[in-house]
Each structure stands twice: as C-alpha cells, then as structure tokens.
C-alpha positions as a Markdown table, in Angstrom:
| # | Residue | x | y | z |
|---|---|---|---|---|
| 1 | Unk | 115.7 | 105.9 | 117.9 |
| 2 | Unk | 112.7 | 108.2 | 116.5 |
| 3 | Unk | 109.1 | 106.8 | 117.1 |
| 4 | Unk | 106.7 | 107.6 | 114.9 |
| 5 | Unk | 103.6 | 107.3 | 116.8 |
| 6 | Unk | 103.2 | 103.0 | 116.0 |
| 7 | Unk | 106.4 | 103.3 | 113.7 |
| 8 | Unk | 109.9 | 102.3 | 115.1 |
| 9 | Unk | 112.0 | 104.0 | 112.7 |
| 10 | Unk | 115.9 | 104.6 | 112.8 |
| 11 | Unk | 116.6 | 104.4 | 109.1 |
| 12 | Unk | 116.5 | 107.7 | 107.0 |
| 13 | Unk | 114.7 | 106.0 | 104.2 |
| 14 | Unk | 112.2 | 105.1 | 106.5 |
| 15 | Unk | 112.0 | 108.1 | 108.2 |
| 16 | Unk | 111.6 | 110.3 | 105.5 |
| 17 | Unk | 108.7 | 108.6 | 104.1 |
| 18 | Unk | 107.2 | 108.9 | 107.3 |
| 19 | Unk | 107.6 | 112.3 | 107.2 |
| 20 | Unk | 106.4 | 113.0 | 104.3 |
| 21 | Unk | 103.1 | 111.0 | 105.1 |
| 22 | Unk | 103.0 | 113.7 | 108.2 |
| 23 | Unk | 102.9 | 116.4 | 106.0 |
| 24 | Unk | 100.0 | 115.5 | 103.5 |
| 25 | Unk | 97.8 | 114.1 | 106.1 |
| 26 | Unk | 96.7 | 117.8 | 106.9 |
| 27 | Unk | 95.3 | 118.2 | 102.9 |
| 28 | Unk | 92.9 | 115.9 | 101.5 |
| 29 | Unk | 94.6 | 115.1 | 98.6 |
| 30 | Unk | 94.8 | 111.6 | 97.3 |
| 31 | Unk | 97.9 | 109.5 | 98.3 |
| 32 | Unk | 98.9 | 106.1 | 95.9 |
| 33 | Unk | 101.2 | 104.0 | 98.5 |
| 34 | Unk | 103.5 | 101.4 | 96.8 |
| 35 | Unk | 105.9 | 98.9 | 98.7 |
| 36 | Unk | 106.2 | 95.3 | 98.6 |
| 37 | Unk | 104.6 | 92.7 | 100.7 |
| 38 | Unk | 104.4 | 93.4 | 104.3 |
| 39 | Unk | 106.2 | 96.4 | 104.2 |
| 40 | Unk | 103.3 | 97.9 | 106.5 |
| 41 | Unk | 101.0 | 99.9 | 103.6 |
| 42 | Unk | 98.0 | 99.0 | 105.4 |
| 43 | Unk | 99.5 | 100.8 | 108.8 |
| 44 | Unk | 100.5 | 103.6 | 106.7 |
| 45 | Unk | 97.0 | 104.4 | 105.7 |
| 46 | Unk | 95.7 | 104.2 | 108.6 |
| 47 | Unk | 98.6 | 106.5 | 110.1 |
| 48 | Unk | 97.7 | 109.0 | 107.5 |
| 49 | Unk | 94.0 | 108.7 | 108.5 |
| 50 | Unk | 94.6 | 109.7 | 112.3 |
| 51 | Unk | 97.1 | 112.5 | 111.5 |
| 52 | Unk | 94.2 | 113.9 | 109.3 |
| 53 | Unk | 91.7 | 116.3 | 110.2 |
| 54 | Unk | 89.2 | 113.4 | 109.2 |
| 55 | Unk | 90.8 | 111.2 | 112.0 |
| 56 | Unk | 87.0 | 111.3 | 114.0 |
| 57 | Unk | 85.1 | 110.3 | 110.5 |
| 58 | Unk | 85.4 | 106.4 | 109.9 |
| 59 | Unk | 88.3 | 104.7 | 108.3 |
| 60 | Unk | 87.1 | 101.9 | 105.9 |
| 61 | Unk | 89.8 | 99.7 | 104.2 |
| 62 | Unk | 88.9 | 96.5 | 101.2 |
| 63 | Unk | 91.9 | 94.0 | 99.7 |
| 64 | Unk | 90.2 | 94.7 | 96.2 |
| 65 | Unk | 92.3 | 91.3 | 95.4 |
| 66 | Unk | 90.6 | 89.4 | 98.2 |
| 67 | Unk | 86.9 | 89.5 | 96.9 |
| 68 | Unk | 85.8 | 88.2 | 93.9 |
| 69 | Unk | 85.1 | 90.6 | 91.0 |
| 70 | Unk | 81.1 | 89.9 | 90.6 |
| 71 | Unk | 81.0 | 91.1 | 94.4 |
| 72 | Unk | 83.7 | 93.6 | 94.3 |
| 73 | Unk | 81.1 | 96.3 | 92.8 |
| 74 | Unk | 78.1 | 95.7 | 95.4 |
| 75 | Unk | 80.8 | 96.0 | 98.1 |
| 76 | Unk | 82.5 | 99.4 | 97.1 |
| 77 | Unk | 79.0 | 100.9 | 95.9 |
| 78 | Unk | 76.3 | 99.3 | 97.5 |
| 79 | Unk | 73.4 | 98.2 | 95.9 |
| 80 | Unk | 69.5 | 98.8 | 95.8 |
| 81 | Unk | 66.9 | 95.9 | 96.6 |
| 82 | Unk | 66.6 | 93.8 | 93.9 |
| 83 | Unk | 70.1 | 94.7 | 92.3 |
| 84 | Unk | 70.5 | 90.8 | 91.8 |
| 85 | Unk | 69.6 | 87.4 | 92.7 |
| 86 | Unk | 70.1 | 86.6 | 96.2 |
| 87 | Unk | 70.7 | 90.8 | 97.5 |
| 88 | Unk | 69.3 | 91.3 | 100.4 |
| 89 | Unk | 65.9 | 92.9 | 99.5 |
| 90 | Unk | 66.3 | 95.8 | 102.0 |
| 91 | Unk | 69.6 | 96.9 | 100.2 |
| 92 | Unk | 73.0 | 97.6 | 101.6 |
| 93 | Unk | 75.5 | 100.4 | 102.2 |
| 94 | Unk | 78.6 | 99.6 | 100.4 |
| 95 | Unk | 82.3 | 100.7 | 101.8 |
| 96 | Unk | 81.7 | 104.5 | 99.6 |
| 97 | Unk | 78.7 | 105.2 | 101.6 |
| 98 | Unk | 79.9 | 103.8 | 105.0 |
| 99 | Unk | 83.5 | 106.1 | 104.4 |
| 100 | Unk | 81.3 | 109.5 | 104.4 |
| 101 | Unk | 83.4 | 111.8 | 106.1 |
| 102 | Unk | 86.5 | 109.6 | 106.5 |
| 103 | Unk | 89.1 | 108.0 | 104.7 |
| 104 | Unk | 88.4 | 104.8 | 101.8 |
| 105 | Unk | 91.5 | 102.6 | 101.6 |
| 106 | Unk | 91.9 | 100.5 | 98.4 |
| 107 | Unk | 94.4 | 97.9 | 99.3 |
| 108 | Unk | 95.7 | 96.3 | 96.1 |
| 109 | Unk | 94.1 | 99.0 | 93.9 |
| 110 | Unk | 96.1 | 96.8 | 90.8 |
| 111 | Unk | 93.3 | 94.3 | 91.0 |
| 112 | Unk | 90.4 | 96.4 | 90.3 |
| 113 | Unk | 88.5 | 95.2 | 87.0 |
| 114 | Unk | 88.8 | 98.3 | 83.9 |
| 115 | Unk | 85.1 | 98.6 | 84.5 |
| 116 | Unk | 84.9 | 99.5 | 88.2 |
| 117 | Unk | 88.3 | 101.4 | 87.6 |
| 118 | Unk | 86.0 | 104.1 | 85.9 |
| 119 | Unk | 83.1 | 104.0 | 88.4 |
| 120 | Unk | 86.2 | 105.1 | 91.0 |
| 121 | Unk | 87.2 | 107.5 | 89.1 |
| 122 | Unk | 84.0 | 109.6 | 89.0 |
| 123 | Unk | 84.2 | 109.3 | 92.4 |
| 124 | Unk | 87.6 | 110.9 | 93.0 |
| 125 | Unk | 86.4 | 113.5 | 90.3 |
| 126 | Unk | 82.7 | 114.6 | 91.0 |
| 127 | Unk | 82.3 | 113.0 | 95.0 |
| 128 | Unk | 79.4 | 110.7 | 93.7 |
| 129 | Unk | 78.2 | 107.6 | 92.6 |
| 130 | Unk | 75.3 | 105.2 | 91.7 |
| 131 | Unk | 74.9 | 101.7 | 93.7 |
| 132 | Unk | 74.0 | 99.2 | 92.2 |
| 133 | Unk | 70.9 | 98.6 | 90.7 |
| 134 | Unk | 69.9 | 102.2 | 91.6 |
| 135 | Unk | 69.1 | 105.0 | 89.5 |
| 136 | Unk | 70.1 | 108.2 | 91.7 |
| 137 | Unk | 73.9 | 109.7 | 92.8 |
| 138 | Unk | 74.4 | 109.8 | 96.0 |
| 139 | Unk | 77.3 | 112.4 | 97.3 |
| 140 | Unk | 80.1 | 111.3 | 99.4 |
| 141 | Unk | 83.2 | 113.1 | 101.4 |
| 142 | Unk | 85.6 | 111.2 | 101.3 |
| 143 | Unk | 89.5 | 110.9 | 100.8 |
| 144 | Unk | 90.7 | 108.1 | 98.9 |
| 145 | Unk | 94.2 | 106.5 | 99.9 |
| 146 | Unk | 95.5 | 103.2 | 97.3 |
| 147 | Unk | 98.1 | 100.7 | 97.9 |
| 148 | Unk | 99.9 | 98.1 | 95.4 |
| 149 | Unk | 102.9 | 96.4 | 95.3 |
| 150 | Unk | 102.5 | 96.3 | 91.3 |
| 151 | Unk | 103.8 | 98.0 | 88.3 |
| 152 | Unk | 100.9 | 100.5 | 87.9 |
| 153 | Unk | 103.1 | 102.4 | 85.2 |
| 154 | Unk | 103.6 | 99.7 | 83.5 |
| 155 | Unk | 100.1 | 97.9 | 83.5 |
| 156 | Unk | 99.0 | 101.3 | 82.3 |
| 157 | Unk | 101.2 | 101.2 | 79.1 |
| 158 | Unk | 99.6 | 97.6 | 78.8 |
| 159 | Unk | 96.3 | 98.3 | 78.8 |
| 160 | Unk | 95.2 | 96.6 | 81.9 |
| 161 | Unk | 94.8 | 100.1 | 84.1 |
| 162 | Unk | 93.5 | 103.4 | 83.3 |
| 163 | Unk | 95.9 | 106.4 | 82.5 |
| 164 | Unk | 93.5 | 108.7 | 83.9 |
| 165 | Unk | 92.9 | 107.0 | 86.8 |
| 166 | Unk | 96.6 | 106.2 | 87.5 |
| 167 | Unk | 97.0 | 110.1 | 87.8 |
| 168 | Unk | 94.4 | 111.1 | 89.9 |
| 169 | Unk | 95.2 | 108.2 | 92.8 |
| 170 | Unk | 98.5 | 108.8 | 92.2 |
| 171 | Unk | 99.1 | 113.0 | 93.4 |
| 172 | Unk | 101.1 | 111.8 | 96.1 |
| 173 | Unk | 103.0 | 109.0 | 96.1 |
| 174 | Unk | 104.9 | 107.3 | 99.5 |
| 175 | Unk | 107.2 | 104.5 | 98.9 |
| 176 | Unk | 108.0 | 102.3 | 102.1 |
| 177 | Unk | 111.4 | 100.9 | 101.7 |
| 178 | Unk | 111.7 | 96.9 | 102.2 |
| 179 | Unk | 113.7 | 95.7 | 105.2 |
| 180 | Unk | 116.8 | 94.9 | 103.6 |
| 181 | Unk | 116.9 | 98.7 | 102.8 |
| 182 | Unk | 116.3 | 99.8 | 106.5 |
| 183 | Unk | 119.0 | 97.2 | 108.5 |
| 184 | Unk | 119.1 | 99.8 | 111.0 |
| 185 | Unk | 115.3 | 99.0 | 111.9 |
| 186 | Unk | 115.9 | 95.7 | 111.9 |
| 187 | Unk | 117.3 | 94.7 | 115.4 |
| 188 | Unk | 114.4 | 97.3 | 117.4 |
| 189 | Unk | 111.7 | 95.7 | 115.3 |
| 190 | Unk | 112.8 | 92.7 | 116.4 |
| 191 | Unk | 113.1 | 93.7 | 120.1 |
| 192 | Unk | 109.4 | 95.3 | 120.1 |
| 193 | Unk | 108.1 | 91.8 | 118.4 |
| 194 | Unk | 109.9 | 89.8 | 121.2 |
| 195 | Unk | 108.6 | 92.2 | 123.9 |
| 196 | Unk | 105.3 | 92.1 | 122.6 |
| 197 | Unk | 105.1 | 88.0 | 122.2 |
| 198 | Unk | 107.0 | 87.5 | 125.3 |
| 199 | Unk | 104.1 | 89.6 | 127.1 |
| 200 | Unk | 101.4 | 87.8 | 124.9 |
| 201 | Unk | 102.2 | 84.2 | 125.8 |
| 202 | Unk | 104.2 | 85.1 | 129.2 |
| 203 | Unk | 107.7 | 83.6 | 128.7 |
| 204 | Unk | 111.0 | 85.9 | 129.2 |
| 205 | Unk | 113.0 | 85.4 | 125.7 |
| 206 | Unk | 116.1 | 87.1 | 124.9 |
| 207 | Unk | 117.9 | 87.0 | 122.0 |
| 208 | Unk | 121.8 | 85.9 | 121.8 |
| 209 | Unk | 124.0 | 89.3 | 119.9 |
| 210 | Unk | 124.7 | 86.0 | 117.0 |
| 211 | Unk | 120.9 | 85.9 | 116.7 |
| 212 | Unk | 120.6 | 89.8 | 116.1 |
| 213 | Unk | 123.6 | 89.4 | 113.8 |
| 214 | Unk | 121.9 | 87.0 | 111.5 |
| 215 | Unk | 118.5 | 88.6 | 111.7 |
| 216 | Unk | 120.0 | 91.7 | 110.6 |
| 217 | Unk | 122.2 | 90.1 | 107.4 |
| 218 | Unk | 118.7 | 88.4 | 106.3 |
| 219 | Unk | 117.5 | 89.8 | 103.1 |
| 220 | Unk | 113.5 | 89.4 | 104.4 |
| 221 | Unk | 111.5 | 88.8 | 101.2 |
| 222 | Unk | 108.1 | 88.9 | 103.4 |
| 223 | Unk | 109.4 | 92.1 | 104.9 |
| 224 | Unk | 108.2 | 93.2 | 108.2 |
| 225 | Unk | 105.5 | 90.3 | 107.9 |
| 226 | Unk | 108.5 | 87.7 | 107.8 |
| 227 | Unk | 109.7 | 89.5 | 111.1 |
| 228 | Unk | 107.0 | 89.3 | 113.0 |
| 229 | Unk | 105.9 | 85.4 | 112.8 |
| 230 | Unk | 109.5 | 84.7 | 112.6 |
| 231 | Unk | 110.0 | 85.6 | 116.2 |
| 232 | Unk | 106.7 | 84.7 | 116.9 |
| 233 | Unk | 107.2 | 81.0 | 116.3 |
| 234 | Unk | 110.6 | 81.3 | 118.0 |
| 235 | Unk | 108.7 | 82.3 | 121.0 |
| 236 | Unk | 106.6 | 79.9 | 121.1 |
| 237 | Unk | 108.7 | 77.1 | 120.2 |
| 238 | Unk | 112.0 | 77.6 | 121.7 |
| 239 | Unk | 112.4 | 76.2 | 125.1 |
| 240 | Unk | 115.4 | 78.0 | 126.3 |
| 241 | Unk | 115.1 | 81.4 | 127.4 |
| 242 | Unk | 117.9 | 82.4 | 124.9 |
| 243 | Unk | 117.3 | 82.5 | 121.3 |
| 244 | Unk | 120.3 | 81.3 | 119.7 |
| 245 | Unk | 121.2 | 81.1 | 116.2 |
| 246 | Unk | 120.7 | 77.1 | 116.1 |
| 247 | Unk | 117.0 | 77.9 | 117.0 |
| 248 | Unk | 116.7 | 80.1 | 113.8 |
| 249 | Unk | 115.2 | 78.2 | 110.1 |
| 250 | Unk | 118.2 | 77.0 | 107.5 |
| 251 | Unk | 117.5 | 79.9 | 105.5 |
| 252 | Unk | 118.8 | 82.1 | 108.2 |
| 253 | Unk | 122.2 | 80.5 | 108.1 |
| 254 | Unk | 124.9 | 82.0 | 107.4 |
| 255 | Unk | 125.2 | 82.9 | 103.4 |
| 256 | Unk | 128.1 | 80.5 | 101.8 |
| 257 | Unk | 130.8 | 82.9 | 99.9 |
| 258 | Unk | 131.7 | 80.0 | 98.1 |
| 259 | Unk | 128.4 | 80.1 | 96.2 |
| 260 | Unk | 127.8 | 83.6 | 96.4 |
| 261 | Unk | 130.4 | 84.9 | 94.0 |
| 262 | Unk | 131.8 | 82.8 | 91.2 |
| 263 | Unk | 135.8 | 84.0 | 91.0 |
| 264 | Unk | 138.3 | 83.0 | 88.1 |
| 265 | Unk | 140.1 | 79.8 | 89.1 |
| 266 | Unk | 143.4 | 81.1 | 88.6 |
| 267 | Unk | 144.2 | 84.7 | 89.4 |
| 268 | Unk | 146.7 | 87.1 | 91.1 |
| 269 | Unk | 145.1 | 87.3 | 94.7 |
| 270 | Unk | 144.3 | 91.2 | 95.0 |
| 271 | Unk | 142.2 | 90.6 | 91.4 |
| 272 | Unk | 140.6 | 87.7 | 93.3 |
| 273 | Unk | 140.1 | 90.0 | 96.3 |
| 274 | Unk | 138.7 | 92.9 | 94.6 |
| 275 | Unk | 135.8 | 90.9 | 92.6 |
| 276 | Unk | 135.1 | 89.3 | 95.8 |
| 277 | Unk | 134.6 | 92.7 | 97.6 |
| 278 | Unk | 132.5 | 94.0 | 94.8 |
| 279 | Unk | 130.6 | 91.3 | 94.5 |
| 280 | Unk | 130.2 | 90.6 | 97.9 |
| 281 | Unk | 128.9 | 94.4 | 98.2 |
| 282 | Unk | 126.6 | 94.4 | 95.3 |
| 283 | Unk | 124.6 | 91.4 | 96.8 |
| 284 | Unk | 125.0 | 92.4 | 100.4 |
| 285 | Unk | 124.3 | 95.9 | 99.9 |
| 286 | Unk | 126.4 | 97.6 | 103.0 |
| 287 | Unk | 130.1 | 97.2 | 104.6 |
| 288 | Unk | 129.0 | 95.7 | 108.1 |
| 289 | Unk | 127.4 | 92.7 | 106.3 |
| 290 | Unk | 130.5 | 92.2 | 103.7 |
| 291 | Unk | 132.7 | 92.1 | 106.7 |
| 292 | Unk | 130.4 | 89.7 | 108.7 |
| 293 | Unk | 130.5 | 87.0 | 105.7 |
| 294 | Unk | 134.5 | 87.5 | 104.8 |
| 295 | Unk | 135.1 | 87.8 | 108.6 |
| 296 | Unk | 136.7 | 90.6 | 108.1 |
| 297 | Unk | 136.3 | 93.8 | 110.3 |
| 298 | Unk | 133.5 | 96.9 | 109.0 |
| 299 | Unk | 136.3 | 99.2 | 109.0 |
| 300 | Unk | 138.8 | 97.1 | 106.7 |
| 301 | Unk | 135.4 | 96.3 | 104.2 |
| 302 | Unk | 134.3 | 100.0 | 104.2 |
| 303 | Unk | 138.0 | 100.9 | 103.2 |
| 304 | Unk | 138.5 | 98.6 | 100.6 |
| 305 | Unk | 135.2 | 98.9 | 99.2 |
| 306 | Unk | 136.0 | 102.3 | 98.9 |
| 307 | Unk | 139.3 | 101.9 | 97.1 |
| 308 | Unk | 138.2 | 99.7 | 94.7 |
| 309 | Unk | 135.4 | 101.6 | 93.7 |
| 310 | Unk | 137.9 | 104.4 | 93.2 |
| 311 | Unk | 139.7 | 102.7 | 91.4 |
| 312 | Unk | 136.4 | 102.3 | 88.3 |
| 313 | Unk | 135.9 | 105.7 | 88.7 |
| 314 | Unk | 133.6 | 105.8 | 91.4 |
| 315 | Unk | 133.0 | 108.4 | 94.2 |
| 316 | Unk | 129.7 | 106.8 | 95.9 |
| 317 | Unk | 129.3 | 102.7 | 96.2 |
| 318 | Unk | 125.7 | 103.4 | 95.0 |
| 319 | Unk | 126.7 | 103.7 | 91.6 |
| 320 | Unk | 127.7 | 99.9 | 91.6 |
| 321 | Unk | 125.7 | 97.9 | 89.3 |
C-alpha cells in the first residue's frame, strides 16, 4: 500500500492522479479539479497547497455554491465602507486579499454568476482587482486552484460559463476517480475509518471478511463521503464488537441477478450464460465482483469473461459497452 502523505492509495488510477498533483505543485500554474461528490477535491487542494513552495502563505478555500450570489462578490473581493446597506463601515478583506501569498480554492467554481466569472478572470490574468465599492486595484499573489463536479465543457457551449475563463482555470486538469473505480482502496479506507472512529468514541470494532466483501461490491454514489459516515454510524450503533453484514443498511445487500440482467426466457444455456457474464460485467465492472454475485470463483469469471469477449472481437474487456 503507497501513502500519499493523508492519501491511502493502492489503485493506479488513484495513484497516478496523485502523482501527477505532486508534480505541478512545484509551478504555480492554475489546476481545474473535477470528480464527483466526496471524491476528496477539497483534500486535493489542500495537498497541492502544502507540496507547494507557497505551503507557509495561507490557504483560503469558499463553496461558491454555498453563499448566496448578492454576497458572493463582497466575500471573494472585499469591499470598501459604504459599499452597501448594512457593510460594515470600516470595510472588510475579502478571501483574494486574505490569500496574498498562498493558494485561493474555488470549490464548485460551476456556480459562479457570468458577472463575477469575469472579475476572476482579470484576476488570473493581471493579479489584481477592485473590492467592492472601491475605486483602486489592489495586487495579489496568489495561485488559484477550482473544483466542480459539473460539465464545465458543456455549460460553456451553453452559455452559462465563460470560454475564456474555462481555459485559463483549466491548464491543469486532475480527475479523482470515484470509488467504484478504485475497489482496491476500498477495504484500507475502510480500515483507517474504523481505526479512526474506534479511537474517537473508544470501542474495539472489527469488521467480519462478509462485511469487507460487501463494502467492496458497493457501487458508493456519495464516494469516500458515503464511506466514512457509513462506518461511522456502524460504530456507533452496532453493539457487538464484530461488524457483520446484517449490521450493514438494505442497500448494501447483496445485488439480486434476477433483476440485474433481463435474459431470453427460452434459450440454449451457454447463450444464457454468456449474456449473463457480459452483462453481469458491464454493471459490475471487474471479475472478482461477477464471481461474488454468480458464486462462481474469480478465476472461472476472469476466464470466461475473457472468452467471450473474444469471441465479439475483443482483446481488452474495456471495450465492452
């Protein structure tokens, strides 16, 4: 297992975007990071901060999509006294100003109104701005890291971000992978989350190998998120001091094949097997959890996965749509 300073990585995918993250935290170049939610953009950020030569300059992070858009302004430039009704009459810093010789972290950049989107942009492009209500520039040094989970590509070509502001946040791009596409992280993030809540609340929890088996064929649409108060409401609420699949939500059940694939109601059985692989695979996504729901072992489902994607033509089980 390779640690990545606060990352517990095993999976390639993973580890390769970490990686890469290493490498362009020396420049200052801006970095867009994209993933879904609770995929862990906000740690990534603040990983790239600390491997930068900025990592002693503050690190100043806003959810652009957590604070109304009449207030977003004030709180990215700051504003003079007077700026509006109710401003403190002393002024205020705003996140820009606070950032000088550190790292600005737009969570949810997606959610930025077209009007501030260009204020940003001069930013990024000359290293200055105007607060709010004021009349002056003032100059910044700053590196500016964004996050989304959004189509930004595709809300430019519909008007609703700016092109030119899509390419300048966007020189380096890091993609975290969701946790159904990094299984192998899946049973050591969920032994660090049980350490670290058996410590918290002092209990002694293990986790049954039936337990791990289901956490691991779990497609996790909250992502790491999901993980973590997962097994911390296990924690807290399981009295036993093993965790045992019984103890897990519905929803962690075992999937039923029966509803999974939908199969011809009279056919010759290796037709019947062979669109039950295939299918099986293209919703499962890897050999060890086909064989765990047809009860079958890896080795038999990694073989005739293999053959029958030979058989269409097929050299890699990617290429399976």
């Amino acid at each position: 297992m390779n640690r990545f300073d606060r990352f517990i990585v095993r999976s390639k995918n993973m580890r390769d975007c970490i990686e890469l993250a290493q490498r362009i935290a020396k420049t200052d170049t801006t970095i867009m990071i994209l993933g879904e939610t609770g995929t862990g953009k906000s740690a990534l950020a603040k990983y790239v901060h600390d491997e930068s030569h900025r990592k002693g300059g503050p690190f100043q992070t806003i959810n652009c999509a957590a604070i109304p858009e009449q207030l977003l302004e004030s709180e990215l430039f700051g504003y003079h006294s007077g700026a509006f009704t109710g401003a403190n009459v002393k002024g205020k810093p705003g996140l820009l100003e606070m950032a000088d010789g550190g790292t600005l972290f737009l969570d949810e950049i997606a959610e930025i109104p077209l009007k501030l989107q260009a204020k940003i942009l001069e930013v990024i492009q000359e290293n200055k701005f105007i607060p709010v209500g004021g009349t002056k520039y003032k100059k910044v040094n700053i590196r500016i890291i964004a996050a989304t989970n959004r189509n930004l590509e595709q809300m430019v070509k519909d008007g609703a971000f700016r092109e030119d502001l899509y390419y300048r946040l966007n020189v380096i791009e890091l993609v975290l992978p969701p946790l159904r596409e990094r299984t192998e992280d899946i049973v050591p993030l969920a032994q660090y989350f049980l350490n670290k809540f058996n410590k918290q609340y002092n209990v002694s929890h293990v986790y049954a190998q039936d337990t791990l088996d289901i956490l691991t064929c779990h497609p996790w649409p909250g992502n790491i998120r999901e993980l973590e108060h997962l097994i911390e409401r296990l924690v807290l609420t399981v009295q036993d001091i093993k965790i045992l699949p019984k103890h897990l939500p519905k929803k962690f059940q075992q999937p039923d094949i029966n509803n999974m694939v939908s199969l011809p109601n009279i056919a010759p059985l290796d037709v019947i097997e062979k669109e039950l692989i295939i299918k099986a695979y293209k919703q499962l996504g890897s050999s060890y959890k086909v064989a765990k729901v047809l009860n079958i072992s890896q080795s038999k489902a990694n073989r005739k996965i293999r053959q029958y994607f030979s058989k269409q033509g097929m050299t890699n089980p990617q290429e399976i749509k």
